[in-house]
C-alpha positions in Angstrom: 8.5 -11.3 -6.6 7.8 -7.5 -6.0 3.9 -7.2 -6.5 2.2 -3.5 -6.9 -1.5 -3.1 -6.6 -3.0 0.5 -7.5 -6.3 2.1 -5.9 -7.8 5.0 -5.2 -8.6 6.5 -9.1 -12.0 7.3 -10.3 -14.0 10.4 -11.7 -13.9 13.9 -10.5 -15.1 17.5 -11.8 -11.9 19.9 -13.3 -10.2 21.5 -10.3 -10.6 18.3 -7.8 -8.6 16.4 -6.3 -8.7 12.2 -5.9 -5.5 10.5 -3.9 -3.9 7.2 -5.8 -2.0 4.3 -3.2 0.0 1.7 -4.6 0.9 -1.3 -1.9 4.0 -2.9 -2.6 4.8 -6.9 -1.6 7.2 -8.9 -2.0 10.4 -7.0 -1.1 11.6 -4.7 1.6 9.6 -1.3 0.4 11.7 0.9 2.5 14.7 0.4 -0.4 12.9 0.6 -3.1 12.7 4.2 -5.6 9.1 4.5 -6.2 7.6 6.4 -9.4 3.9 7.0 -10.8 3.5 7.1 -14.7 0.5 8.0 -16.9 -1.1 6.6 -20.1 -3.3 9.1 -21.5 -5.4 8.2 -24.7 -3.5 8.5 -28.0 0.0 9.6 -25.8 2.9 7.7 -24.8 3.7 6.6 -21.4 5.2 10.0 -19.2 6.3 10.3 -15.8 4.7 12.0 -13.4 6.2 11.8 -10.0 9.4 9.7 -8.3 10.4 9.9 -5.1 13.9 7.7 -3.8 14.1 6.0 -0.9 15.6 8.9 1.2 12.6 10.8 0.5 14.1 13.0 -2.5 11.0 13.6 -5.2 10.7 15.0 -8.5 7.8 16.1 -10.8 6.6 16.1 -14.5 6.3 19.6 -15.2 2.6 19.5 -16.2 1.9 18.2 -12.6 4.7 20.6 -10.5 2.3 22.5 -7.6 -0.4 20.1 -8.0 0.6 16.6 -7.3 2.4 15.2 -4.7 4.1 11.9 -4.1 5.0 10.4 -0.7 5.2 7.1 1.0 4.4 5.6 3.9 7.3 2.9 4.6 5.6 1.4 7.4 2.7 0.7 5.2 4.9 -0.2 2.1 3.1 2.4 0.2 3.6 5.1 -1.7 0.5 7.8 -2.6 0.2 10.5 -5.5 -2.3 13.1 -4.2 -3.8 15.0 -7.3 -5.1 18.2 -6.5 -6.2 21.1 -8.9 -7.1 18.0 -11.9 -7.7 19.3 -15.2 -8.9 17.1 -18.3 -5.8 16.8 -19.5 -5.1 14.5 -16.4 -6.9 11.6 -17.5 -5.2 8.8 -18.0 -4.6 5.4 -16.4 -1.8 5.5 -13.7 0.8 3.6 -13.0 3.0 2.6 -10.0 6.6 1.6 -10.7 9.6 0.3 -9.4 12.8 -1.6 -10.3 15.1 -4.2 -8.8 18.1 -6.2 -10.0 17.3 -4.5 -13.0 13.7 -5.4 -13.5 10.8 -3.4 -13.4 7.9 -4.2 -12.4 4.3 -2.7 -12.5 0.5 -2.3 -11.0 -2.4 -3.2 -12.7 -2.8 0.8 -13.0 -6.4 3.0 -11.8 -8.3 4.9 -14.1 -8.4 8.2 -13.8 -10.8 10.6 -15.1 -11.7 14.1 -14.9 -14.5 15.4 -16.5 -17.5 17.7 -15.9 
């Protein structure tokens, strides 16, 4: 069973910057597609950042020049670092991945930016 647990959110001013980790177990990390999604209030579900497992990423256009995804096979994690956050950020985030057809998700981390 893959398991995803989500950390690193909290509250910051507009224009800084907080880094998300998700930890994967369960299955071999290094094969897995990894993606980050956001639930703001009052919005559906968008997604923000992917990256494959040969390294390949792509972005949300709200979030292109600001965030970036990566992942750390070793660790069998992948981060989102969040710089430049406006309002309009906050949401609750979201680590992602599927296999055999199944997707599975974290817990999610609050994220709020506010002054």
């Amino acid at each position: 069973q893959v398991q995803l647990v989500e950390s690193g959110g909290g509250r910051v001013q507009p224009g800084g910057s907080l880094r998300l980790s998700c930890v994967v177990s369960g299955f071999d990390f290094s094969i897995l597609d990894m993606s980050w999604y956001r639930v703001a209030p009052g919005k559906e579900r968008e997604l923000v950042a992917r990256i494959t497992t040969f390294g390949s990423t792509n972005y949300a256009d709200s979030v292109k020049g600001r965030f970036t995804i990566s992942r750390d096979n070793a660790k069998n994690t992948v981060y989102l670092q969040m710089n430049s956050l406006k309002p309009e950020d906050t949401a609750v985030y979201f680590c992602s991945t599927r296999k055999s057809g199944d997707t599975y998700w974290g817990q999610g981390t609050q994220v709020t930016v506010s002054s």
